[in-house]
N, CA, C and O atoms as a MOPAC input file, in Angstrom:
PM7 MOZYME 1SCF
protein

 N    -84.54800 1   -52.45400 1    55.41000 1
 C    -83.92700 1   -51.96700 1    54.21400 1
 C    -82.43600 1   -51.87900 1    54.42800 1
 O    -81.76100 1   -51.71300 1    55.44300 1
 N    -82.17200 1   -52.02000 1    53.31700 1
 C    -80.25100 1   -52.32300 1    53.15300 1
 C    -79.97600 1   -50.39300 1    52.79400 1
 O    -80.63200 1   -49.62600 1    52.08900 1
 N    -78.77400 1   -50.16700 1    53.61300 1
 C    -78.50300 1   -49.23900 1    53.65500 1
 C    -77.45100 1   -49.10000 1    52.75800 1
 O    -76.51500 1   -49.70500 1    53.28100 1
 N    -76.96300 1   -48.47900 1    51.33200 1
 C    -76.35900 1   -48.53900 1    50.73800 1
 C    -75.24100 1   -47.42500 1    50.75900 1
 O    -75.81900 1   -46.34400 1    50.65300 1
 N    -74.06300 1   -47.27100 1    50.84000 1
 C    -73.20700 1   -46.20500 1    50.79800 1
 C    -72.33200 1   -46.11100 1    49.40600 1
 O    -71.67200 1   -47.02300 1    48.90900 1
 N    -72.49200 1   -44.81700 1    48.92300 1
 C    -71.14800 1   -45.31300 1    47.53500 1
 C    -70.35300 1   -44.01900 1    48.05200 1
 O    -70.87200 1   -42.93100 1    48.29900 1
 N    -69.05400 1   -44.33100 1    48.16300 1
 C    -67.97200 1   -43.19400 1    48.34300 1
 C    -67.73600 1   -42.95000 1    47.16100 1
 O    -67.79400 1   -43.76700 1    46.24200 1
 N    -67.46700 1   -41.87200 1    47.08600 1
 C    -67.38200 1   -40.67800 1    45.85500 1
 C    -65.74800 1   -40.62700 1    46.03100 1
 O    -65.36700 1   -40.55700 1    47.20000 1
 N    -64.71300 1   -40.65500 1    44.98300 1
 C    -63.49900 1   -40.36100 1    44.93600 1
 C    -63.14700 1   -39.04800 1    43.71600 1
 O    -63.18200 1   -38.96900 1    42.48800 1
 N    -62.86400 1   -38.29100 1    44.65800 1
 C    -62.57200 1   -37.31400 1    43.61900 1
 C    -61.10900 1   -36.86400 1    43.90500 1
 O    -60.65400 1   -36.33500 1    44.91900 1
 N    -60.41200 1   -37.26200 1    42.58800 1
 C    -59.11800 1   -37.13000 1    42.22100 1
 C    -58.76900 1   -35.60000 1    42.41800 1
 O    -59.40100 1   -34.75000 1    41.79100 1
 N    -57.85700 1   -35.29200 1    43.20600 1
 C    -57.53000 1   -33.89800 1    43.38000 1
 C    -55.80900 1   -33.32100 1    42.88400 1
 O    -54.77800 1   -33.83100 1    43.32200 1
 N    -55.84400 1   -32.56400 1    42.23300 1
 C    -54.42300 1   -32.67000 1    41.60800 1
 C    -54.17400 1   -30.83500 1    42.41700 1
 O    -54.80700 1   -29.87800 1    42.86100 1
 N    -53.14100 1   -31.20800 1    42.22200 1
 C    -52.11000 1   -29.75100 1    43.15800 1
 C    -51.39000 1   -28.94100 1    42.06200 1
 O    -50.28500 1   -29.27300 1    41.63400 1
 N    -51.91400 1   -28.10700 1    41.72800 1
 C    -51.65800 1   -26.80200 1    41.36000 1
 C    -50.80600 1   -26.24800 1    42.27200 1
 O    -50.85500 1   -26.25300 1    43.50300 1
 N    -50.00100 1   -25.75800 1    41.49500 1
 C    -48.84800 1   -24.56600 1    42.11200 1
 C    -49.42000 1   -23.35500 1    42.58800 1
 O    -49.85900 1   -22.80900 1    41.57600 1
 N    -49.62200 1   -22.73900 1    43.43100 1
 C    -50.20600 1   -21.00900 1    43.17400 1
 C    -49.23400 1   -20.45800 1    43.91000 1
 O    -48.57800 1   -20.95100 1    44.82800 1
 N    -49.18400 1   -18.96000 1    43.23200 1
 C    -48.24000 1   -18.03900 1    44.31500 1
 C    -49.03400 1   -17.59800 1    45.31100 1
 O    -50.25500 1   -17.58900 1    45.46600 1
 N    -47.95800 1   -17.17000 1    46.07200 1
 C    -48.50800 1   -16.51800 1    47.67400 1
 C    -49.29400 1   -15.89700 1    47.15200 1
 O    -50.21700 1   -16.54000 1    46.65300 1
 N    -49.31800 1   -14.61000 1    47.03000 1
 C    -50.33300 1   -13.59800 1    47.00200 1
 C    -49.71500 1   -13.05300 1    45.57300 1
 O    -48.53800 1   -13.01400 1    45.21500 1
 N    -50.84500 1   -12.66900 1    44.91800 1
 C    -50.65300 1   -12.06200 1    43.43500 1
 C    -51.11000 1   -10.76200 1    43.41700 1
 O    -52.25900 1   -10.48100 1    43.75800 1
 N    -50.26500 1    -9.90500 1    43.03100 1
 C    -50.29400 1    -8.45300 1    42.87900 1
 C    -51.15600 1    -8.22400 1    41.93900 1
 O    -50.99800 1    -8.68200 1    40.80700 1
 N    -52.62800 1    -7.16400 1    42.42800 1
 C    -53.22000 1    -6.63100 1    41.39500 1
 C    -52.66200 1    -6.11200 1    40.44000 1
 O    -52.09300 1    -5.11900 1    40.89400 1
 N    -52.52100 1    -6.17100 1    39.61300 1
 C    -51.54200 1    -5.47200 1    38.41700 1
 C    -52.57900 1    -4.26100 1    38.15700 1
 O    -53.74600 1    -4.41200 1    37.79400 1
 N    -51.83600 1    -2.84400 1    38.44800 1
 C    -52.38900 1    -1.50800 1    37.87400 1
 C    -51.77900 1    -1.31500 1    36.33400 1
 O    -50.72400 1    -1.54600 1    35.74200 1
 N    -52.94000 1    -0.81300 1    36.08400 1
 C    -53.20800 1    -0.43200 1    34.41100 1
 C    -51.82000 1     0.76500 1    34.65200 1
 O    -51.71600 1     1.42000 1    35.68900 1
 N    -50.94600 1     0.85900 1    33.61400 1
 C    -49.96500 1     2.39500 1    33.73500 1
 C    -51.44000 1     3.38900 1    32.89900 1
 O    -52.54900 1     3.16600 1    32.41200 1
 N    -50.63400 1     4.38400 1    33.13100 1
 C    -51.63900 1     5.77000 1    32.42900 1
 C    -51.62800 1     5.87400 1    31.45300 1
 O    -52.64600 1     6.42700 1    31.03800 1
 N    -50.79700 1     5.55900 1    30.57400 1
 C    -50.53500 1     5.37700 1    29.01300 1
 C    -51.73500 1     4.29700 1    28.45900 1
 O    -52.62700 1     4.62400 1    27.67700 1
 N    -51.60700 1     3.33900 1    28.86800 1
 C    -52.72600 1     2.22300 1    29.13400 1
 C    -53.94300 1     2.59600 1    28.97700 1
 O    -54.54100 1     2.61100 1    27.90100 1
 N    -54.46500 1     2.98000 1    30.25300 1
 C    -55.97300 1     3.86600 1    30.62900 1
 C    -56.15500 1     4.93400 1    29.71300 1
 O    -57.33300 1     5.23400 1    29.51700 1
 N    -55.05300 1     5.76900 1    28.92800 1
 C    -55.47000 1     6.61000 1    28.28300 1
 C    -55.92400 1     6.20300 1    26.85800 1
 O    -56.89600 1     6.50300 1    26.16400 1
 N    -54.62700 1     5.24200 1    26.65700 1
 C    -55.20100 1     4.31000 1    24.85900 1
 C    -55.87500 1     3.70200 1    24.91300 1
 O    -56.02700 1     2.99700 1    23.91600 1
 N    -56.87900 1     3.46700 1    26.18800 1
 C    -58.42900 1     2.49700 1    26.26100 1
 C    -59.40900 1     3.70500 1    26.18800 1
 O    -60.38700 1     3.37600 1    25.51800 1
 N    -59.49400 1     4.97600 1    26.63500 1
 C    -60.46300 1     5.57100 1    26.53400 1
 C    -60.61500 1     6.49600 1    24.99600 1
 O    -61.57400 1     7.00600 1    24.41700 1
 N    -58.93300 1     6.38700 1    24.66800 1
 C    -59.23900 1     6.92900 1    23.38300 1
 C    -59.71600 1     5.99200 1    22.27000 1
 O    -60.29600 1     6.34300 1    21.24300 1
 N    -59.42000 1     4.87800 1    22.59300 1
 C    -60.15800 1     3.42400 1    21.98900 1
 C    -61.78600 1     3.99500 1    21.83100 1
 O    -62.45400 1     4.40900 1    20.88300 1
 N    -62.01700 1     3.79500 1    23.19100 1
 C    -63.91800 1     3.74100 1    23.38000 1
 C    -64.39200 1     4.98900 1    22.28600 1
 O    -65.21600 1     4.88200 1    21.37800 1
 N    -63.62000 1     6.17200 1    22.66500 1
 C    -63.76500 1     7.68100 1    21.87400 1
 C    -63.73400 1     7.04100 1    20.31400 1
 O    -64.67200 1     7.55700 1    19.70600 1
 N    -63.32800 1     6.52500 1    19.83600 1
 C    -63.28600 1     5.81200 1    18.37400 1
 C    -64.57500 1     5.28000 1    18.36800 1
 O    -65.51600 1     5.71300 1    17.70300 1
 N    -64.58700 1     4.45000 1    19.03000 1
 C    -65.86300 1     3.13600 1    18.96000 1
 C    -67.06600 1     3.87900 1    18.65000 1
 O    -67.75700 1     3.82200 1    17.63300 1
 N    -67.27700 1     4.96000 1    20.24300 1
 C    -68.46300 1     5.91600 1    20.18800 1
 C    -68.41800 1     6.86700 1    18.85200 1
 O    -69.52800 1     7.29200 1    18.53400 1
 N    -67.73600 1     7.12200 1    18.32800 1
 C    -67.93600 1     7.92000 1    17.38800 1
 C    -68.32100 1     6.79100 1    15.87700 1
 O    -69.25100 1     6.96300 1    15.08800 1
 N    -67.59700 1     6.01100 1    15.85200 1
 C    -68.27700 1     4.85300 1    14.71900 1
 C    -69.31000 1     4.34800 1    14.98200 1
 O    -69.81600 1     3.68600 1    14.07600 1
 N    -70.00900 1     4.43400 1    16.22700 1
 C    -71.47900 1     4.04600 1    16.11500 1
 C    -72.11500 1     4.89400 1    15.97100 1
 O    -73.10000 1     4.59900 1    15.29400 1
 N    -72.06300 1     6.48300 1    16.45200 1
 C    -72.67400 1     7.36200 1    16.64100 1
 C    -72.74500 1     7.91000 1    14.44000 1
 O    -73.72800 1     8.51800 1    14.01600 1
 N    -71.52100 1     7.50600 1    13.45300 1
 C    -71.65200 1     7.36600 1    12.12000 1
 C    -72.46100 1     6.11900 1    11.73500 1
 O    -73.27800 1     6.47600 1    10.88700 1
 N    -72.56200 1     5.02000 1    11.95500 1
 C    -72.96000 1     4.22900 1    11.26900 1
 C    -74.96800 1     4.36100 1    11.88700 1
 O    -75.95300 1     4.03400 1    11.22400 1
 N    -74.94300 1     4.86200 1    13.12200 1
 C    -76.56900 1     5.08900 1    13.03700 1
 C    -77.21500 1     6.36200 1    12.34500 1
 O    -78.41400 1     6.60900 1    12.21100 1
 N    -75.64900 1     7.42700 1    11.76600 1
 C    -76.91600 1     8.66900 1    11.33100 1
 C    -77.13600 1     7.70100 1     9.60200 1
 O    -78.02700 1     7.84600 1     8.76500 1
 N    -76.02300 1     6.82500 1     9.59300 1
 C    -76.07900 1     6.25500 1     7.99200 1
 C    -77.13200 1     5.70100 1     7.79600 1
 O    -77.80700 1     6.18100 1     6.88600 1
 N    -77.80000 1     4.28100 1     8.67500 1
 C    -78.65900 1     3.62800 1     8.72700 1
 C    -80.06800 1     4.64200 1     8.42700 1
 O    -80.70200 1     4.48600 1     7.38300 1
 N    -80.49100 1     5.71900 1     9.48400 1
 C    -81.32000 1     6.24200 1     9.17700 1
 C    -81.86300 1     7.15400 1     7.71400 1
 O    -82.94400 1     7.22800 1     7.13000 1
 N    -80.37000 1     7.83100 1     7.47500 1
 C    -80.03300 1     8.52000 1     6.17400 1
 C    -80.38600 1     7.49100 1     5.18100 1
 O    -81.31400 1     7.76200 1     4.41800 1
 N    -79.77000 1     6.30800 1     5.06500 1
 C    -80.44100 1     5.25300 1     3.78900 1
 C    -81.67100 1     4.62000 1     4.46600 1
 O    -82.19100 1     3.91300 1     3.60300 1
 N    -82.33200 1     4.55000 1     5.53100 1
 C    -83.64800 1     4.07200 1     5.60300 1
 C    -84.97200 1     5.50100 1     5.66500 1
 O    -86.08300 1     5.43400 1     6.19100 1
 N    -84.48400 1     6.43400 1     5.09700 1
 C    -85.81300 1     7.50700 1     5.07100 1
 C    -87.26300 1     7.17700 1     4.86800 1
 O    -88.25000 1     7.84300 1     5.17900 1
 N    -87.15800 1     5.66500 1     4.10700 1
 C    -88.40200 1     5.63300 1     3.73800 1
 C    -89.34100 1     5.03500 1     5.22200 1
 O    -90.48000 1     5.29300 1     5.61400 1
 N    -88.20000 1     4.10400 1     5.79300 1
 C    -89.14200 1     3.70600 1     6.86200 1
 C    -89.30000 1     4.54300 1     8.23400 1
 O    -90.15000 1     4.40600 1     9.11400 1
 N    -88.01100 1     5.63200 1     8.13300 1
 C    -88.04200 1     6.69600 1     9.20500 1
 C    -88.22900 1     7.39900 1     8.48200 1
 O    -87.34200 1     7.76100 1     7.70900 1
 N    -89.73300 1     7.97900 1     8.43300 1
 C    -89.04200 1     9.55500 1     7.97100 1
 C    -88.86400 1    10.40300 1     8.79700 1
 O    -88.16900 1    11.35300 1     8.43800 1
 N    -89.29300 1    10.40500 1     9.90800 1
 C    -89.73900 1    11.61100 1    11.08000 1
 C    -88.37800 1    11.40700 1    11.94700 1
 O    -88.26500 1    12.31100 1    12.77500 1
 N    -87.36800 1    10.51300 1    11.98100 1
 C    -85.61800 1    10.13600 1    12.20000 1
 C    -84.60700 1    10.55900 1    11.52400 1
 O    -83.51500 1    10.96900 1    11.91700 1
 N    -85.10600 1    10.41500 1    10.29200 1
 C    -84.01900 1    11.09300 1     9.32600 1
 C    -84.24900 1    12.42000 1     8.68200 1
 O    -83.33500 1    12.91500 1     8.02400 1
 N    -85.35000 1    13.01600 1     8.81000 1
 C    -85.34600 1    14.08100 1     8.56600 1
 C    -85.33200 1    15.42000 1     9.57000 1
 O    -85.05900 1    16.61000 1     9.41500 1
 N    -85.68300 1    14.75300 1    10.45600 1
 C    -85.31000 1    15.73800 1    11.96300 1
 C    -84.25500 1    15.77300 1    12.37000 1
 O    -83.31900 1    15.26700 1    11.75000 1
 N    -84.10600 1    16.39100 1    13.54800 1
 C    -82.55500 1    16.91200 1    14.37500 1
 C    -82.09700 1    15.56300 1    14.64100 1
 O    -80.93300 1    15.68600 1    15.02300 1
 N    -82.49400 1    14.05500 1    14.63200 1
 C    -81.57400 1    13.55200 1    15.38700 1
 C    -80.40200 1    12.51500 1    14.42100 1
 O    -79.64500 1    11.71500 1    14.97200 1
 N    -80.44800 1    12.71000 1    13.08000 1
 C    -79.36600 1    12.54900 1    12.18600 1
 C    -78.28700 1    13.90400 1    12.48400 1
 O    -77.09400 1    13.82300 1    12.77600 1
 N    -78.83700 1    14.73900 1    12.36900 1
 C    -77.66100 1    15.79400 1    12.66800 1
 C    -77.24100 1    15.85600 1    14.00400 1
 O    -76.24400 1    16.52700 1    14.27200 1
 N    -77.83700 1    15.27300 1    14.86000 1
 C    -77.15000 1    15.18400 1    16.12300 1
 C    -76.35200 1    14.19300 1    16.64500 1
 O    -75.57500 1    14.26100 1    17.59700 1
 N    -76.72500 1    12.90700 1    15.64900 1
 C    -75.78300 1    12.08000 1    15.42100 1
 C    -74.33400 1    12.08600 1    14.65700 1
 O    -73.46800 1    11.26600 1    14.96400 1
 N    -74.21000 1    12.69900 1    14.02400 1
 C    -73.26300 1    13.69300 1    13.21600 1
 C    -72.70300 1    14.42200 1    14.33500 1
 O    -71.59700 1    14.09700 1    14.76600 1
 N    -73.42100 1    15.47000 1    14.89600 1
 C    -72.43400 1    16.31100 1    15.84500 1
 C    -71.55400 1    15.10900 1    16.79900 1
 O    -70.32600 1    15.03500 1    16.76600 1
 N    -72.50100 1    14.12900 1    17.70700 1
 C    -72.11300 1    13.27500 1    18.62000 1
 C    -70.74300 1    12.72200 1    17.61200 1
 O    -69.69400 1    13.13800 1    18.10300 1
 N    -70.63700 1    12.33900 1    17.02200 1
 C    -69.65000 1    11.62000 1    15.75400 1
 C    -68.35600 1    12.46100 1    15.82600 1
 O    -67.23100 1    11.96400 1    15.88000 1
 N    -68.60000 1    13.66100 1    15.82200 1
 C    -67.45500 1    14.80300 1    15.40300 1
 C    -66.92900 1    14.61100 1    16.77100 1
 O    -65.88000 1    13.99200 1    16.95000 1
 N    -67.57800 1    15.09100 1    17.69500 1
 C    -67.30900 1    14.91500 1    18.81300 1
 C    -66.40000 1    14.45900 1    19.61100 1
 O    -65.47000 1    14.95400 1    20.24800 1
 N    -66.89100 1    13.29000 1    19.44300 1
 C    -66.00600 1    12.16500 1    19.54600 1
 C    -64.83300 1    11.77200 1    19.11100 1
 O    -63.88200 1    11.39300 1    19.79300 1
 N    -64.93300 1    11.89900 1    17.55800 1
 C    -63.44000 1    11.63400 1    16.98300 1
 C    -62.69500 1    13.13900 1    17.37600 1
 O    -61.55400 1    13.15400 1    16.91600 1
 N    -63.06400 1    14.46600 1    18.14100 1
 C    -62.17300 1    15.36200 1    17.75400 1
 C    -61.22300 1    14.85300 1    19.63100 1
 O    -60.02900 1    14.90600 1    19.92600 1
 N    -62.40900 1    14.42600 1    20.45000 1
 C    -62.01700 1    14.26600 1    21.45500 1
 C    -60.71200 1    12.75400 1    21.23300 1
 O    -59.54700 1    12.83500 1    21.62400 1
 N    -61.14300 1    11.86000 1    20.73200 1
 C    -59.85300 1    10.99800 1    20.57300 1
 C    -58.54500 1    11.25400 1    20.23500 1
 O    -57.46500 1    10.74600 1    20.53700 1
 N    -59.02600 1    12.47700 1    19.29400 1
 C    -57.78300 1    12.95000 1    18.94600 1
 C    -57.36700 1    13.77900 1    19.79100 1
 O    -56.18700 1    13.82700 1    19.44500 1
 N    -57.44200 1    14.37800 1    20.52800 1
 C    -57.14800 1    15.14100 1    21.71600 1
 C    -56.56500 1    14.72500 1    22.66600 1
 O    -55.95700 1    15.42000 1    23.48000 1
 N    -56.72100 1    13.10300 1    22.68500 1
 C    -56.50500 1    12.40300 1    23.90900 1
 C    -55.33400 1    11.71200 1    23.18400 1
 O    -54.40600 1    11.26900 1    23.86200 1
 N    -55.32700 1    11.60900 1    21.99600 1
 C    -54.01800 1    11.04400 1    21.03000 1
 C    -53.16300 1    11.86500 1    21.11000 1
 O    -52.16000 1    11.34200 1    21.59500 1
 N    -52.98600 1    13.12800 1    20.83700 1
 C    -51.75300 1    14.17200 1    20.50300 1
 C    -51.37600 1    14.40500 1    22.35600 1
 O    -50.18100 1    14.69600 1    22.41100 1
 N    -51.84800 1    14.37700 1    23.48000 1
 C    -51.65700 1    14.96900 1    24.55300 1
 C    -50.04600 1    14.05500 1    24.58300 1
 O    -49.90000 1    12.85900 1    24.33300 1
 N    -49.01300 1    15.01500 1    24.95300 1
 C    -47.52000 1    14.58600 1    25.26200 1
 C    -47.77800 1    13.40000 1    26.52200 1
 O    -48.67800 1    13.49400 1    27.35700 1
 N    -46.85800 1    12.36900 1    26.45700 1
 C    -46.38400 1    11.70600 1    27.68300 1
 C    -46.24600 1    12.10200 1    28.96400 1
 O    -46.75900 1    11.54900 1    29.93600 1
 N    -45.29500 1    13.41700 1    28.97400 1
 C    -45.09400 1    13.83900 1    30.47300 1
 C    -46.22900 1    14.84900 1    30.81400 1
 O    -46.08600 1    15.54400 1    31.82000 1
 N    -47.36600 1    14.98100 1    30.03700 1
 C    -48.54000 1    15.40300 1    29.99800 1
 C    -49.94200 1    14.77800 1    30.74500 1
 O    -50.87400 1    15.18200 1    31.44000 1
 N    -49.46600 1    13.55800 1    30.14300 1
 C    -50.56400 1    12.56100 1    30.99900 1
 C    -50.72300 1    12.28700 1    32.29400 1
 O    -49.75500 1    12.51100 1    33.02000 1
 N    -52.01200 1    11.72100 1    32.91900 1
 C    -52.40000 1    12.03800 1    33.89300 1
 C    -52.09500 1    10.65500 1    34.80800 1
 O    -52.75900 1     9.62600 1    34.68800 1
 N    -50.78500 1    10.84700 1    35.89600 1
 C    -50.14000 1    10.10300 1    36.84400 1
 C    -50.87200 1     9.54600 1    38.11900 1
 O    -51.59000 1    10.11900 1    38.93800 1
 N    -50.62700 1     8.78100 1    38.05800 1
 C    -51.35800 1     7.86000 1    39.64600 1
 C    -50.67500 1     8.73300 1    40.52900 1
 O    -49.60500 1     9.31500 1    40.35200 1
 N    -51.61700 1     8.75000 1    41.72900 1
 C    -50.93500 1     9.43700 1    42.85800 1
 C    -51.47300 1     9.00400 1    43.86700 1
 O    -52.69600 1     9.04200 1    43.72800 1
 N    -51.07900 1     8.49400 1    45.09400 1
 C    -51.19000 1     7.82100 1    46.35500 1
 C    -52.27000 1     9.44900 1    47.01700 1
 O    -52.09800 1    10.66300 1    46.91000 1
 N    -53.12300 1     8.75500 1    47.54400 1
 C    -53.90800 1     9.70200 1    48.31000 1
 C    -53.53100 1     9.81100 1    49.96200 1
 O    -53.41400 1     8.78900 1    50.63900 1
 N    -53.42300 1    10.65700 1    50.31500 1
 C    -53.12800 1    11.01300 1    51.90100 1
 C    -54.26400 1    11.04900 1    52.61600 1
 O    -55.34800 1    11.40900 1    52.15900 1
 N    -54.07200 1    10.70500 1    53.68400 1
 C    -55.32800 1    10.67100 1    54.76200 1
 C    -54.48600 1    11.83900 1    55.93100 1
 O    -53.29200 1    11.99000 1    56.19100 1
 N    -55.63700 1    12.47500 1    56.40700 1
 C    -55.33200 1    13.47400 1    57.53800 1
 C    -55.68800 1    12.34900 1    58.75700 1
 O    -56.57300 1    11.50800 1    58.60300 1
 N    -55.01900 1    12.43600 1    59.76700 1
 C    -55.37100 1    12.19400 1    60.78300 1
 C    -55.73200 1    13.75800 1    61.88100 1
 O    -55.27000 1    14.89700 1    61.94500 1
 N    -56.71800 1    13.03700 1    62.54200 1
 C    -57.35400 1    13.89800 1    63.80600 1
 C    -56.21300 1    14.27600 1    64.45100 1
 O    -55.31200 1    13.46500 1    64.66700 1
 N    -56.13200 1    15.86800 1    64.91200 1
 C    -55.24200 1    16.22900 1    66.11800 1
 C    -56.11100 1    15.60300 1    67.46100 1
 O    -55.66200 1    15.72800 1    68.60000 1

């Protein structure tokens, strides 16, 4: 039997890259307008499921007429009172990165 070889050419093109690329840290301002983000989100889902149940009574009734529409409601309040909490807190208020120290052994 004939031994067949096919070389494979694969065109390789050169990209530039930098040395080493700095993780880029989130600032605190950042991290804080993402969690007051989520605090929004959670609270618009936590409204739009007591709604769903509230206009589907007929197929829940034992959902919408029990505690867990109103607890969806509380979760809702909740939430938006906490966003807002996290909205009004001042700048030089917010919570700063800080390098952690290590003890060394005597």
């Amino acid at each position: 039997m004939k031994e067949v070889t096919k070389e494979l050419t694969v065109p390789t093109f050169v990209i530039p890259t930098p040395e080493r690329r700095r993780s880029k840290r989130l600032s605190p301002n950042h991290l804080l307008e993402l969690v007051t983000r989520l605090c929004i989100f959670k609270a618009e889902r936590w409204g739009r499921r007591a709604r769903f149940y509230e206009r589907h009574r007929d197929y829940f009734p034992r959902l919408s007429s029990g505690r867990f529409v109103n607890r969806c409601r509380e979760l809702e309040a909740s939430y938006r009172a906490l966003a807002e909490v996290m909205f009004l807190i001042p700048t030089e208020d917010r919570l700063i990165p800080i390098r952690s120290v290590t003890l060394s052994k005597l």
